[in-house]
N, C-alpha and C positions, 0 to 999 in steps of 0.2 A: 443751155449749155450744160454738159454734163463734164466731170473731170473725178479721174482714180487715181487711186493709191493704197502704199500702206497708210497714210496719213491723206486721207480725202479734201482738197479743198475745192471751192467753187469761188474764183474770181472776176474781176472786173478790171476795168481800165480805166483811170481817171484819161483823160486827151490831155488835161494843160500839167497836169503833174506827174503821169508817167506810174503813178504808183498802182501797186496792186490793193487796189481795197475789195471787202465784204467776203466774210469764209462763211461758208455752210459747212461742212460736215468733217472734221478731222479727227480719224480711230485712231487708238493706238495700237489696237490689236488688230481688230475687226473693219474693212472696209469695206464700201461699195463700188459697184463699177460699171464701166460702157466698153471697154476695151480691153485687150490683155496690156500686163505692163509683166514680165520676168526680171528680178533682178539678181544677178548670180553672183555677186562680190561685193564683201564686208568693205564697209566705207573707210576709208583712211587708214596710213600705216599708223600710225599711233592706238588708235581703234583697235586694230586688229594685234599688235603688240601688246596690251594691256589683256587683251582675251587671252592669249597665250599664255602669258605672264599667270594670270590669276588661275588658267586649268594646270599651269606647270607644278603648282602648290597643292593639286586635290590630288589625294593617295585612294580615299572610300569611292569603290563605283558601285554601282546598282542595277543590275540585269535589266532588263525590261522586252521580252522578248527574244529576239535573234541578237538584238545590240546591245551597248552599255551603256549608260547615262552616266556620264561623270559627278561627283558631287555639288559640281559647280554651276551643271544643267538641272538640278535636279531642286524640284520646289514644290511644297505641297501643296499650293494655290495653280498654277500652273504646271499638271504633267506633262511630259515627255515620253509620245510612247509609237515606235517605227510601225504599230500593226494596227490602231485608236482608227476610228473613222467616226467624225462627230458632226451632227449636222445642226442648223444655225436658220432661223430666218429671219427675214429685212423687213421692215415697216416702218413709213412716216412720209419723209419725202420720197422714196423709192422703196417698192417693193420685191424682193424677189428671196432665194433661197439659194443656202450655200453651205457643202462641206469642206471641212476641216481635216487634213493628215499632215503627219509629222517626217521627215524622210532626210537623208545625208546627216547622223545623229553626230557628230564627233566630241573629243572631249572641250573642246571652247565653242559649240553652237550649235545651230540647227538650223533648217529649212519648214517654211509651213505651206505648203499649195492649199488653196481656196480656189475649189472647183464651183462656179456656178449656177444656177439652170438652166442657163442659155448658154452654154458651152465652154464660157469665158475660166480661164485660169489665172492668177495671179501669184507669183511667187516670191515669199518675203524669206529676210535673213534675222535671223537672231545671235546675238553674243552674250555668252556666259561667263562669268565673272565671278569671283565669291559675294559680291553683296547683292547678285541680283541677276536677272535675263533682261536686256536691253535689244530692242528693232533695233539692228544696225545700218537704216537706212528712214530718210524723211523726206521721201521719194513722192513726185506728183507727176503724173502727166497726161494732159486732157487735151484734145482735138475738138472743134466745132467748123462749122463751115469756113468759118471766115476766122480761125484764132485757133493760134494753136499754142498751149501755155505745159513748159518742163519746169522740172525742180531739183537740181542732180546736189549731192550731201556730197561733203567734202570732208567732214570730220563728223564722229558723234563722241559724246561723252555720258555717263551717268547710267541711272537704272531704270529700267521700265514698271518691271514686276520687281519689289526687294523680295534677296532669299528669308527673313524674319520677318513675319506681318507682327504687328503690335499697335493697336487702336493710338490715335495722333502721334501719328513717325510720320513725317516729312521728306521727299527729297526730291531731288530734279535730273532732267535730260535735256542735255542740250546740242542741237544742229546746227552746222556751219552751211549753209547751200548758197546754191548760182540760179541764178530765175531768169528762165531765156521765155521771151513772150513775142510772139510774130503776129500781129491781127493787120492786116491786110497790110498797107506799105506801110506798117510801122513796126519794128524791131525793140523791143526793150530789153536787155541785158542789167541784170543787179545781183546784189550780194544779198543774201538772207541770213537771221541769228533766230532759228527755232528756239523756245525753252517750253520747258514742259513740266509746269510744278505740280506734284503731286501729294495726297494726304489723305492717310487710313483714316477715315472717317466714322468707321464702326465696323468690329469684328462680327458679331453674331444678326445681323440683321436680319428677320424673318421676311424670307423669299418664296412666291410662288410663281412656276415658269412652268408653260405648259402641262399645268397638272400637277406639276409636281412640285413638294415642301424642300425646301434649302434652310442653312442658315450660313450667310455668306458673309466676305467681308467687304465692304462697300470701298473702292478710292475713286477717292473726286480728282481730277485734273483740269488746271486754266491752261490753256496752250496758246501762247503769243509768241505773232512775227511779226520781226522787225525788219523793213526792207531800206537798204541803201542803195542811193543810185545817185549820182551826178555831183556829190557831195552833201545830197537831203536825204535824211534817215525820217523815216513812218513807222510807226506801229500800223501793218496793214490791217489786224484785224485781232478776236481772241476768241475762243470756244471754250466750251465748258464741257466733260463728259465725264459722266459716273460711272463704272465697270465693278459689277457684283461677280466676286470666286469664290465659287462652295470648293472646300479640303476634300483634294482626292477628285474634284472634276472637272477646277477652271473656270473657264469663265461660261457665266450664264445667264446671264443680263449685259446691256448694255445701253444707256444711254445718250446721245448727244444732242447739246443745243445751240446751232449756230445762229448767225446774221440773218439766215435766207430759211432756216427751220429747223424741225425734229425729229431726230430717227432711232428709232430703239432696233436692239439686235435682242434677239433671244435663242437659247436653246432650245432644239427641238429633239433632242435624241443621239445615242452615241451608238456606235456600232461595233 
């Protein structure tokens, strides 16, 4: 069974308890995939009230191209740029190759399409904020023969990328979701609580990515769910991934280790 996202998981189904255990693969940035998933609205009004709120305060913008980046999109670990075209490859448990553009810039977000090599497109949302660029979505949806498992966000809060790196800074992001799972005549319906602790681990780490010398900053993230159903709350599962961003290029590494295995993402060139 294969399952995409902006936040990748790989599931299972206990029969007597109904919960979702064992994750492989959950990016925050970077995902893998077998199928398209588009998603085209900022999760929750409160979500998307807070994005506004926080671009309503940025006066400085910053050209970049045809567009502007507001100050509140704008980060020297993660650019923002409507003309950028960056390419990425997958190795571990899946391999395959994939770019990166940036496109509908405004002042509280952005859009990122990850075109595939096998045709596949995925479209994710991002929300800007003064403390930081946060996925405003922790979106899953996988198909198999016989199982079909969604993950729709209901609310998000917190920061993904913060606007200030500074080696051991701390913070979190947290998901409200609904988990619909249909494997053959059985139906599960539950609540989910993503969080997503994260911490700068080290500013200058020496990086070599396809050839080429970085000195990046490393953050480590544990991402655990919590799944409620029937009145019994689980921890279904917890991943670990490390994401290396060189200043001025973003992300150029990336790590993950789940339950089921290992996948590193790497840079391969920008355009």
């Amino acid at each position: 069974m294969r399952y995409i996202s902006q936040c990748s998981i790989y599931c299972l189904v206990s029969t007597k308890t109904y919960v979702l255990t064992g994750l492989l693969i959950i990016t925050i940035l970077m995902s893998g995939c077998t199928q398209v998933i588009e998603t085209t609205d900022q999760a929750g009004n409160k979500t998307n009230n807070e994005a506004n709120s926080s671009s309503a305060k940025s006066d400085a913008q910053k050209p970049v191209g045809s567009k502007t980046i507001s100050s509140a999109c704008t980060n020297d670990y993660y650019p923002i740029s409507p003309t950028a075209k960056i390419d990425y490859k997958v190795s571990g448990v899946e391999s395959y190759n994939y770019d990166l553009t940036q496109k509908e810039i405004t002042e509280n977000g952005f859009k990122e399409d990850r075109n595939f090599s096998n045709g596949i497109v995925i479209t994710n949302n991002w929300i800007c904020n003064d403390d930081g660029l946060r996925t405003a979505e922790f979106t899953n949806q996988g198909m198999s023969q016989n199982m079909k498992f969604e993950m729709e966000t209901l609310k998000s809060e917190g920061v993904t990328i913060p606007k200030i790196f500074e080696a051991g800074k701390e913070w979190k992001s947290t998901y409200d979701v609904k988990v619909n799972l249909n494997a053959g005549k059985m139906a599960v319906n539950a609540d989910g609580d993503v969080t997503v602790s994260s911490k700068i681990a080290s500013m200058d780490e020496p990086l070599t990515v396809d050839g080429k010398e970085y000195k990046a900053a490393r953050i480590d993230s544990d991402i655990k769910i919590v799944v409620s159903m029937n009145g019994r709350t689980t921890e279904a599962a917890t991943v670990k991934i490390s994401n290396w961003y060189a200043k001025g290029v973003g992300l150029v590494k990336q790590i993950t280790d789940g339950t089921l295995g290992k996948q590193t993402v790497e840079l391969a060139g920008d355009k």
